[in-house]
MARKOLMI-232827 format. One record per residue (C-alpha): x, y, z; residue in one letter. Coordinates in steps of 0.1 Angstrom, whole numbers, plus 2048, in hexadecimal, padded with zeros to 3 digits. Layout:
// residues N
XYZa ...
***
This chain:
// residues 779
6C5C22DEFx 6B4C27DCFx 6A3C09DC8x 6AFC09DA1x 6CFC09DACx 6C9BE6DB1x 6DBBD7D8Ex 6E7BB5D9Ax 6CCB9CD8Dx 6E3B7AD94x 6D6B6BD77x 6DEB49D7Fx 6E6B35D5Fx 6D7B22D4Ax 6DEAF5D46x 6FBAEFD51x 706B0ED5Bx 6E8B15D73x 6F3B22D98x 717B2FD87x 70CB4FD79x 70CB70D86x 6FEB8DD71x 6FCBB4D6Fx 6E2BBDD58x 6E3BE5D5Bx 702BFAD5Ex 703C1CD72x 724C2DD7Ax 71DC3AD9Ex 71FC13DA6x 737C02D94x 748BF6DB4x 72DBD9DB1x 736BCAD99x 75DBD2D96x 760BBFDB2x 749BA0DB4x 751B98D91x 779B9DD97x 78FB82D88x 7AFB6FD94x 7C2B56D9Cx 7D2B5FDC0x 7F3B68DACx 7E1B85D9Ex 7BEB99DA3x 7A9BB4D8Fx 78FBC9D95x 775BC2D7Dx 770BE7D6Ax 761BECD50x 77EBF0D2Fx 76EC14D26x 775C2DD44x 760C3DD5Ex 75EC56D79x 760C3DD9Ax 770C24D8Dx 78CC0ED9Fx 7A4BFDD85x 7B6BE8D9Dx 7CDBCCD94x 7E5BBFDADx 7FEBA4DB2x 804B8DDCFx 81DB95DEBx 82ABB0DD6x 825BCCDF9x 831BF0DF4x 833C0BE0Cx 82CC2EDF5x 834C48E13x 845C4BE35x 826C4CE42x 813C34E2Ex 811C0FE36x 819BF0E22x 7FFBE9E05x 7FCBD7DE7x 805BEEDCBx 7EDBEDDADx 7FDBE5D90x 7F9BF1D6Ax 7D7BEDD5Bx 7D5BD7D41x 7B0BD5D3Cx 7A6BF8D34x 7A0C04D14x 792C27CFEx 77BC20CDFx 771C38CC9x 758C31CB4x 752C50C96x 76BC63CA9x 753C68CCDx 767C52CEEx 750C3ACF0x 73FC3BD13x 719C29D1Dx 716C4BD2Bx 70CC58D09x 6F2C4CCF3x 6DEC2CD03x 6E3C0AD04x 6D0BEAD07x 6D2BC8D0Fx 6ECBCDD22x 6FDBACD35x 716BA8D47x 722B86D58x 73CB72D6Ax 73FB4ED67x 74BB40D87x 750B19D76x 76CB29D5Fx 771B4CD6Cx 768B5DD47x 758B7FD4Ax 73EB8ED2Dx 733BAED26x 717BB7D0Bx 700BCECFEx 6F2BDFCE4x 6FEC09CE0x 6EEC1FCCDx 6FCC44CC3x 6F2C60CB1x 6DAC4BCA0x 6F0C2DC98x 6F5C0ACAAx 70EBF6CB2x 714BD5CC6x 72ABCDCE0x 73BBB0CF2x 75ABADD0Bx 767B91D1Ax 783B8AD30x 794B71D49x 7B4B6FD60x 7C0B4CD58x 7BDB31D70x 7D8B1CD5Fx 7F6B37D58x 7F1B50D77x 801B69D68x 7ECB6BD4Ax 7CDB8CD45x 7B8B7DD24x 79BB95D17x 788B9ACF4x 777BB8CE2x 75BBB3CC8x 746BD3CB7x 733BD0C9Dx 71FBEEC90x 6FEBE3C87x 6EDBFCC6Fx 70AC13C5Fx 731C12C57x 743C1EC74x 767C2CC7Ax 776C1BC9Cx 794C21CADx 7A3C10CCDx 7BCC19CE5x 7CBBFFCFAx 7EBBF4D0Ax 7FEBF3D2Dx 7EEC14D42x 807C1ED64x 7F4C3BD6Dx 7E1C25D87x 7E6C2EDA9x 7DBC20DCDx 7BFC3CDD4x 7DEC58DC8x 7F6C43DD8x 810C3CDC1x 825C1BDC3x 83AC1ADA5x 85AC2BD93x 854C36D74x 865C19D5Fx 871C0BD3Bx 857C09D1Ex 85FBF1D00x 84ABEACE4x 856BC9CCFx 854BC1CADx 83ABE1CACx 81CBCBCBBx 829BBCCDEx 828BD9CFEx 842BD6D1Bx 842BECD3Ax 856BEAD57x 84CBF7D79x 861BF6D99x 852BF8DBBx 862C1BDD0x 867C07DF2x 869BE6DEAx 879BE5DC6x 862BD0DB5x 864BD2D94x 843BC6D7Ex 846BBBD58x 828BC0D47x 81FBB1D24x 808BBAD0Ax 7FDBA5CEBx 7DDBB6CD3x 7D3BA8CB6x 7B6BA6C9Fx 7A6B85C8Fx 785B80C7Ax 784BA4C73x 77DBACC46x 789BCDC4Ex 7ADBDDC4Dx 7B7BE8C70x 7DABFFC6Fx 7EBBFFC8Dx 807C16CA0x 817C1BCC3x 815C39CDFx 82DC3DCFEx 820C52D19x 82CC59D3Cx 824C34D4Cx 811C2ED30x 81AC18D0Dx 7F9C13CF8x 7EFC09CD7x 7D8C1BCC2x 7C3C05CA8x 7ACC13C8Bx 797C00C74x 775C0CC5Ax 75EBF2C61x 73FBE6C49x 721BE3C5Ax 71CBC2C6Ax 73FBC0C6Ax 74FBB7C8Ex 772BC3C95x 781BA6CACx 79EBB2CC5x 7B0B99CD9x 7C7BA6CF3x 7E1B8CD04x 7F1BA0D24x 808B8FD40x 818B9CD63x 836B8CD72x 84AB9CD8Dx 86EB9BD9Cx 85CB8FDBBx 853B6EDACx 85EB50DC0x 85DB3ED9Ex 877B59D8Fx 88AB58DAAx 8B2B58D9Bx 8ABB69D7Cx 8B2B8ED71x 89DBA4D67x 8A7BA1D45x 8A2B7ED45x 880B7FD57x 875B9AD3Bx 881B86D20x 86FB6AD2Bx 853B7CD32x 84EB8BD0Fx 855B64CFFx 83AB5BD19x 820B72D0Cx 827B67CE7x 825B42CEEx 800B49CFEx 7F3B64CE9x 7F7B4ECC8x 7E2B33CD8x 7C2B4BCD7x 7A7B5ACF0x 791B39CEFx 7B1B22CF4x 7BEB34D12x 79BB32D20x 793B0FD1Cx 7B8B07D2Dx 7AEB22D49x 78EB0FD4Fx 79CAEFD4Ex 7ADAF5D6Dx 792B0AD7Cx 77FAE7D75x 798AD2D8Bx 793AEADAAx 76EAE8DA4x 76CAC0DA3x 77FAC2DC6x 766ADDDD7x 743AE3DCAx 72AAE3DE1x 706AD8DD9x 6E5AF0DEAx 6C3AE4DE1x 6B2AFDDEEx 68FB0EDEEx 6A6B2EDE6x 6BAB23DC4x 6D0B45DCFx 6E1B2EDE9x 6F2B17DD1x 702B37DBBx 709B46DDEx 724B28DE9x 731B2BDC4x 734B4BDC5x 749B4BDE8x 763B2CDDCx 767B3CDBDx 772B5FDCDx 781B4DDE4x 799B37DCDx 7A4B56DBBx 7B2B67DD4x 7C5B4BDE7x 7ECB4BDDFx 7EDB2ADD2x 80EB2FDC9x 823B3CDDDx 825B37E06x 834B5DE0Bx 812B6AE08x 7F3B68E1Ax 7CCB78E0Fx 7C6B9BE16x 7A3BA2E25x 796BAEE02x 7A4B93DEDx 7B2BA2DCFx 796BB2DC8x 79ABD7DD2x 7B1BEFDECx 79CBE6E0Bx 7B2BDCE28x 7D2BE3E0Ax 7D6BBFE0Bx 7DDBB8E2Dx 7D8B90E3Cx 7C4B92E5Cx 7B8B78E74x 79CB76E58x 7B3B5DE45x 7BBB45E65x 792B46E71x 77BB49E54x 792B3DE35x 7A7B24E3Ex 78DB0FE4Bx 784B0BE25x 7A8B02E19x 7ACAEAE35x 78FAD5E2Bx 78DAD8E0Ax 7B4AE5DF8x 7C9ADAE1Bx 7E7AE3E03x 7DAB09DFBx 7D6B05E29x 7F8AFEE2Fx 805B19E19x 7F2B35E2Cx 7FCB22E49x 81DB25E3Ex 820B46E39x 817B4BE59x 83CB3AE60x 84AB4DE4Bx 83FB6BE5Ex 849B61E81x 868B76E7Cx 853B95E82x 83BB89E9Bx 856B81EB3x 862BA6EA9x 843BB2EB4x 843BA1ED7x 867BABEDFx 85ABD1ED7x 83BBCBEEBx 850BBBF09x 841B9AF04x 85AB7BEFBx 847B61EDFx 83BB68EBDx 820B84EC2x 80EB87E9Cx 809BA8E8Bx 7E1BA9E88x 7E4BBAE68x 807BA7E51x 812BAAE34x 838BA1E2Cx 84CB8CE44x 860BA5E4Ex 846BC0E4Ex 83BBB9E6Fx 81DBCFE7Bx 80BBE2E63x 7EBBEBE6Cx 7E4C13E63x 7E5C28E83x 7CBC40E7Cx 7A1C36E6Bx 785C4CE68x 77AC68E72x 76CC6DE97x 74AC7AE91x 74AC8CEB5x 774C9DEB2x 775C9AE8Fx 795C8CE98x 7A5C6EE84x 79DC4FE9Ax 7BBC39EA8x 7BAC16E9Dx 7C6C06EB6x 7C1BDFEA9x 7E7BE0E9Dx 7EDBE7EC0x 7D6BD0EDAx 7C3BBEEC3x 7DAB9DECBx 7C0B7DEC9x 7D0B77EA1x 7EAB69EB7x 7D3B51EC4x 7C1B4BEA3x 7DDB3FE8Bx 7EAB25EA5x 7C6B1BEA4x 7C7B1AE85x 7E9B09E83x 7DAAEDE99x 7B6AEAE88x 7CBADFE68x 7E2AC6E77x 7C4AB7E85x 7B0AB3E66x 7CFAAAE4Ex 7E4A99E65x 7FEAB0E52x 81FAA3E68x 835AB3E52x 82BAD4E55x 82AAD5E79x 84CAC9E7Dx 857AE4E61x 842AFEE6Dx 821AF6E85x 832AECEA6x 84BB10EA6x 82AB21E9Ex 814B10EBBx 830B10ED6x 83BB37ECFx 815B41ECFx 815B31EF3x 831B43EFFx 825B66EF6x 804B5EF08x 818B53F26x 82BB72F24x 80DB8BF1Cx 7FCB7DF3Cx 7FBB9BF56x 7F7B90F7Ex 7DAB9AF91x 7E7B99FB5x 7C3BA0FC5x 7B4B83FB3x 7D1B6DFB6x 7D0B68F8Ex 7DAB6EF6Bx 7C5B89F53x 7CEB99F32x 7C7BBFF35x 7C6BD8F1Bx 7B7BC4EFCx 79EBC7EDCx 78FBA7ED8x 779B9BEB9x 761BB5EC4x 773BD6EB7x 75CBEFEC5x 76ABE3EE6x 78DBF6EEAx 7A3BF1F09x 78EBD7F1Bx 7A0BBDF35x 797B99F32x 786B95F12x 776B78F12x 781B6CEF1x 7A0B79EF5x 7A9B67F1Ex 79DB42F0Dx 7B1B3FEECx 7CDB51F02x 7CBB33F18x 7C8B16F02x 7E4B23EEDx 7F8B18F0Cx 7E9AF9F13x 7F2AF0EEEx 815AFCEF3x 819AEAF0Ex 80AAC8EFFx 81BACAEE2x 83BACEEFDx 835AADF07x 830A9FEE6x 84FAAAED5x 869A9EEF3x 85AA7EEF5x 851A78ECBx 86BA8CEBBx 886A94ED2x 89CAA1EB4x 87FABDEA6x 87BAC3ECBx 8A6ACBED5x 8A3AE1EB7x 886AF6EC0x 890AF3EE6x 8B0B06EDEx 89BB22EC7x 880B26EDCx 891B1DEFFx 875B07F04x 87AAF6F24x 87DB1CF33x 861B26F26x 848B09F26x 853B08F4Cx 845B2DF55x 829B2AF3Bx 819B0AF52x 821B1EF71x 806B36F61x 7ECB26F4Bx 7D8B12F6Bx 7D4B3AF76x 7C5B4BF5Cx 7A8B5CF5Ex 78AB4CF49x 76DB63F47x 74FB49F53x 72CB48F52x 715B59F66x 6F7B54F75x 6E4B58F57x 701B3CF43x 70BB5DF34x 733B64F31x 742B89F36x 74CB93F11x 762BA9F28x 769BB4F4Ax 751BD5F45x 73BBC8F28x 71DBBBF3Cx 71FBDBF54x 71CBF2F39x 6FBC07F2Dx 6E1BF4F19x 6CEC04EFDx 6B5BFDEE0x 6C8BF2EC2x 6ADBECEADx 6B8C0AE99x 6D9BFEE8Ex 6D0BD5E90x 6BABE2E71x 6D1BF7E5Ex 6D8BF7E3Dx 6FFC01E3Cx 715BF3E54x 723C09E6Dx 703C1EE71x 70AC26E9Ax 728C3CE90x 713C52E81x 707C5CEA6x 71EC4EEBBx 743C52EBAx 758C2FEC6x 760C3DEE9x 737C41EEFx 733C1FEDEx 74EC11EF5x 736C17F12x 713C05F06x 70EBE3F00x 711BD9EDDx 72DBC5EC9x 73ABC8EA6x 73EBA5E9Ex 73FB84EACx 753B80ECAx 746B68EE8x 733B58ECAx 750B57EB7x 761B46ED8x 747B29ED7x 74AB24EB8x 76BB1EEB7x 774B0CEDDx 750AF9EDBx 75CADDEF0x 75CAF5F0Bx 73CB00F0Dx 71EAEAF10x 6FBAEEEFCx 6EBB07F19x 707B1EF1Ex 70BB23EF6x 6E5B23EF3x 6E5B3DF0Fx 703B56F00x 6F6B54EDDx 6D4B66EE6x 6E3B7EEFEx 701B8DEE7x 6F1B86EC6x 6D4BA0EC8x 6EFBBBED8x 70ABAFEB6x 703BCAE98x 714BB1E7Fx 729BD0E72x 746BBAE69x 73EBA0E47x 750B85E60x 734B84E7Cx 716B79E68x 723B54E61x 730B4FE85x 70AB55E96x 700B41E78x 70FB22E83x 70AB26EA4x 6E4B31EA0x 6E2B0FE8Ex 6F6AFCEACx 6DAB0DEC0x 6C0AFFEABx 6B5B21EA4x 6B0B15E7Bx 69EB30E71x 6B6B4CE7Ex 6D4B3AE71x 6C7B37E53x 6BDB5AE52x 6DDB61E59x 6EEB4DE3Fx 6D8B5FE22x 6E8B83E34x 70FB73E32x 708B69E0Dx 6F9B8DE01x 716B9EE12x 726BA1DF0x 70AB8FDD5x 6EEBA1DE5x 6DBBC3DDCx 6F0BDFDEEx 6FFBEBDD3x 719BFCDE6x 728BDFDFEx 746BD3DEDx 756BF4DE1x 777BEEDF1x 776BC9DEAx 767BA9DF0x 764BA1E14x 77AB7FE10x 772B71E34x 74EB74E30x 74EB5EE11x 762B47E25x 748B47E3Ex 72FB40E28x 742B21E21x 741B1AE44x 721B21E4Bx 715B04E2Ex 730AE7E3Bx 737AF1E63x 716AFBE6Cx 6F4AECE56x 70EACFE4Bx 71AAC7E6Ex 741AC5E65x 756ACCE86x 779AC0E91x 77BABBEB4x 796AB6ECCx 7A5AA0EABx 785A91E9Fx 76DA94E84x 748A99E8Dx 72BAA0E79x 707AABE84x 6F9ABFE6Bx 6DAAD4E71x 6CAADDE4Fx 6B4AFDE52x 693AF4E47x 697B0BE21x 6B0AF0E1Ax 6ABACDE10x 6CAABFE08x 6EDAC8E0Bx 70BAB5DF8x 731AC0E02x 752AB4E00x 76CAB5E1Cx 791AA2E21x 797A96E43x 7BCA89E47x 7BEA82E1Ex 7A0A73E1Ax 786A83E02x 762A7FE10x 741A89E01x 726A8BE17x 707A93E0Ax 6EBA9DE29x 6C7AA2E23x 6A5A9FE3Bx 6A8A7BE3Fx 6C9A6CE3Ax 6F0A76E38x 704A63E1Cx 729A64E1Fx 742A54DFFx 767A52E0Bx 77EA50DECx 79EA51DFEx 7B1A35E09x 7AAA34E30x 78EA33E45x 781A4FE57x 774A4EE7Dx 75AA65E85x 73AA70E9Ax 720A73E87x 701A7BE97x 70EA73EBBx 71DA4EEAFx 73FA48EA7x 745A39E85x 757A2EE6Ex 757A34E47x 76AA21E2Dx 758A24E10x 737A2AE14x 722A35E31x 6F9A3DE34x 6EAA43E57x 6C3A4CE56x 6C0A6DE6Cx 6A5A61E86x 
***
């Protein structure tokens, strides 16, 4: 890659904003992905790309909603629809569209806040021998999620100039020519505020959008009228300005859709109506006043969850920011019904679809630090049973067998059929992770369970955790296929974590989450017919419990359990350690992920050693109390030099576990690849959208592996193991509603408990106990 196409500085702030800034300070067109995507803004009610307001070839205006899932075609699959731009706008300035294409510009900045979430664009343009400045700035609020803020100043600086603007509600946005939306009702009120409606084909969702311009500050006259287009209702400003005189354009827009759980009841008249009377009440408290509420709350969620890095490397304190932030704007604080798509809200990748990403890599981060945002994407997972059951009746299997790509309840499956191109056939390639890629089954129960035990959260569980963790049991016991030679139990016909495996019989990964979902499903047995016999006759007579938990204990003693070797190493798979070795140096080194496809097709890959992501690591990891130091010690440096890292979720996994090792220096190595996934110098990584679980890795990497943070078998433990470029790490976490800071640098670990409990733990191998205030010197 072109070396100038590097335009990401990450300036980092100045005083108090130091570590929060993140900063473009060129612009090119052939990669504007970049920066639409690691500067997008939300709220987790709504999400949009962050383009540019002027139009270019390659852009991707994307603005979508929460939950509100569309299917465009027979043969297309659920997606978020992207809704109506709101953000994009023409200037003409002396009658020429203005464009940074023509003419040049200079000191051009553009930045994203992450302590308030305000984004600002400036520069200086000069055309045809004249000059003008410019400066945009923009937020989604924080406070009212269904509020789009964002300002326009120009100012020529040597001449009069004639400017013009066009700006309004723009339909004629599509998902990659996929188009979601009916063509629907445009209003314009009291010849200044812009409705359009938009209903969904499939689904019949209809959108209200809302439109508020208007110009404050400005000396010169600006005349005004309206345009309706297909999908389209704009205004058109025109003003003369002095020179030195700055035309100031406010524009107020909100979304609010029939979909809303909070509108649930109302027509759509009265949900447009209130809408509109929304969008005055806001727009006439100004840009600045929205902002400040906006950042006021984005304040609270900071006080709760900023982490502090001194570091040698200054980058890793914006990198953590940068991840929480992303993070916080794409989780569905609002509403249960949804979960987080593997791109956020940030662009079409993955068209919005919740994988196992959420239950592994980003609810770990709710759990300790928002348990409330947890146990709504926990909940959703409830709320979703409906069609995982579906899917195990359709599969043969009896239990709740989960879709590894969901979107609405009653969606079930939805992964696409059909990927890329087969670079030997030229073929499309089957995906078949929709089909026999079934550990997500095991990872939300895990997930379930890994909440309970850090909140203590009794409520949810007898709402929604124990029907979760008992029907995840049953499929297992029902996928379970015997093996009469070997007198046993195995699970044929599987794609673990390691995609580039297809069709394999006893992942490893795979054969041990299988088998404690059972032993948790039978535990929990036990637990409800002796503790809560009235939650337990309730679920007995849904789930038909004492049937079921009878076979499943039958089975679970037999199951097979890929073991170590002679070597402490464990079979990834039945075939993997028989297959051919080869030199990977090639594609360990690569530059783009995915690099082996370009000479090996995934039947060829399917046959040599190497791993796409994190699999018997990620197995560790996640069932540590199972495996002692030597055996992790042992897998770690036999899969990790044959794992290419070519999904964004396997760099944080070998992270931790590199520091668990004590292997420092690699894990921290590691950590700086995780955090540059997105932040970092490709300039083409994030084009499709930011790679959610990765940030929440990162995350993970900072608290569960150089901070020490694990819950184990019910217990909190913490050994941290700080890499040697790091000197002091301070993070918060809630264990069972108590708020703990712990602050761990070379010689001592500080913990301040603010709740109203004291917290048992292990810290460095002694049990504990922390009230207030705890120091222990780290020998």
């Amino acid at each position: 890659m072109d070396q100038n196409d590097t335009l990401m500085q990450y300036n980092q702030g100045e005083g108090e904003l130091k570590n929060w800034i993140v900063t473009e300070t060129d612009f090119k067109t052939k990669v504007q992905g970049k920066a639409e995507v690691i500067m997008s803004l939300g709220n987790g009610y709504l999400g949009t790309r962050s383009c540019t307001e002027e139009s270019y070839l390659g852009q991707v205006r994307n603005t979508f909603v929460s939950g509100t899932f569309n299917k465009p075609g027979k043969n297309d699959v659920t997606e978020l629809p992207n809704a109506a731009d709101m953000l994009g706008m023409d200037i003409f300035v002396n009658g020429e569209l203005f464009s940074l294409e023509k003419g040049s510009f200079t000191n051009y900045n553009r930045h994203l806040n992450l302590k308030t979430g305000e984004l600002k664009r400036s520069f200086r343009w000069s055309f045809k021998e004249r000059t003008y400045d410019f400066e945009f700035r923009r937020f989604v609020s924080f406070q009212d999620l269904h509020l789009i803020c964002s300002e326009v100043n120009i100012t020529p600086q040597d001449d009069n100039a004639h400017i013009q603007i066009k700006s309004g509600i723009n339909g004629q946005v599509t998902n990659s020519g996929a188009q979601h939306f009916e063509e629907g009702e445009k209003r314009i009120f009291d010849k200044e505020y812009l409705q359009m409606l938009q209903t969904t084909t499939a689904s019949e969702i209809t959108f209200v959008h809302n439109t508020h311009h208007y110009f404050s500050g400005t000396q010169a006259e600006v005349s005004s009228r309206f345009e309706m287009d297909r999908r389209k209702v704009v205004m058109f400003y025109e003003s003369f300005l002095g020179k030195g005189t700055t035309l100031h354009l406010t524009k107020i827009s909100n979304i609010h859709t029939t979909r809303d759980q909070e509108l649930d009841g109302m027509s759509l008249e009265e949900i447009r109506s209130m809408s509109l009377e929304s969008l005055k009440i806001q727009s006439k408290k100004g840009y600045n006043t929205l902002l400040d509420e906006s950042a006021k709350a984005w304040d609270a969620y900071w006080q709760r969850m900023d982490i502090l890095v001194d570091s040698e490397n200054q980058y890793d304190q914006l990198a953590i920011r940068f991840a929480q932030y992303q993070l916080l704007t794409m989780a569905p604080k609002h509403d249960p019904r949804y979960g987080i798509g593997a791109k956020g809200l940030s662009g079409e990748g993955y068209k919005g679809h919740s994988f196992w990403d959420t239950e592994i890599f980003l609810v770990p981060f709710f759990t300790y630090t928002f348990p409330e945002i947890a146990r709504s994407l926990l909940k959703y997972r409830y709320i979703t049973i409906a069609g995982a059951r579906n899917k195990a009746r359709e599969n043969g299997y009896r239990g709740a067998m989960y879709p590894w790509e969901s979107a609405w309840a009653d969606d079930g499956e939805v992964t696409p059929v059909w990927g890329a191109a087969d670079i030997i056939t030229g073929e499309a390639t089957k995906i078949w992770s929709g089909f026999i890629e079934q550990h997500i089954t095991s990872d939300i129960a895990f997930a379930v369970w890994q909440y309970y035990m850090i909140t203590g959260d009794d409520d949810f569980m007898e709402k929604y955790g124990y029907e979760i963790l008992l029907d995840t049991g049953i499929f297992w016991s029902s996928r379970l296929e015997w093996n009469e030679e070997k007198q046993e139990y195995h699970i044929n016909n599987v794609v673990g974590p390691d995609e580039y495996k297809e069709h394999v019989n006893n992942d490893a990964f795979t054969n041990h989450t299988a088998r404690w979902c059972m032993e948790n499903a039978s535990r929990y047995y036990d637990i409800l017919k002796t503790e809560n016999s009235e939650l337990f006759q309730t679920l007995n007579q849904k789930l038909h419990l004492d049937e079921e938990i009878a076979e499943l204990r039958t089975r679970f003693d037999k199951v097979y359990l890929p073991q170590p070797n002679q070597d402490n190493v464990i079979p990834q798979d039945d075939d993997y350690l028989s297959l051919r070795q080869m030199d990977l140096t090639k594609y360990k080194n690569q530059k783009q992920v995915g690099s082996i496809f370009k000479d090996y097709n995934l039947d060829q890959v399917n046959q040599i050693q190497v791993t796409k992501q994190a699999s018997v690591v990620m197995l560790m990891y996640l069932l540590e109390h199972k495996f002692d130091h030597a055996i992790k010690k042992a897998n770690y440096e036999y899969y990790e030099p044959r794992t290419l890292h070519d999904s964004s979720l396997s760099l944080s996994t070998h992270a931790i576990l590199a520091a668990d090792i004590d292997n420092l220096p690699l894990a921290y190595a590691l950590f700086e690849r995780a955090a540059r996934i997105d932040l970092g110098p490709n300039m083409k990584s994030s084009d499709h959208g930011i790679h959610a679980a990765s940030l929440g890795g990162i995350w993970q990497i900072l608290v569960c592996g150089f901070g020490g943070v694990r819950m184990l078998d019910g217990k909190l433990r913490i050994n941290p193991k700080l890499p040697p470029q790091i000197k002091e790490i301070t993070y918060p976490i809630n264990w069972k509603g108590n708020y703990l800071k712990i602050k761990v640098s070379e010689e001592k670990i500080a913990i301040t408990n603010t709740g109203n409990g004291a917290v048992n733990l292990s810290l460095l191998g002694q049990d504990l106990t922390v009230e207030r205030e705890l120091t222990v010197k780290k020998t």
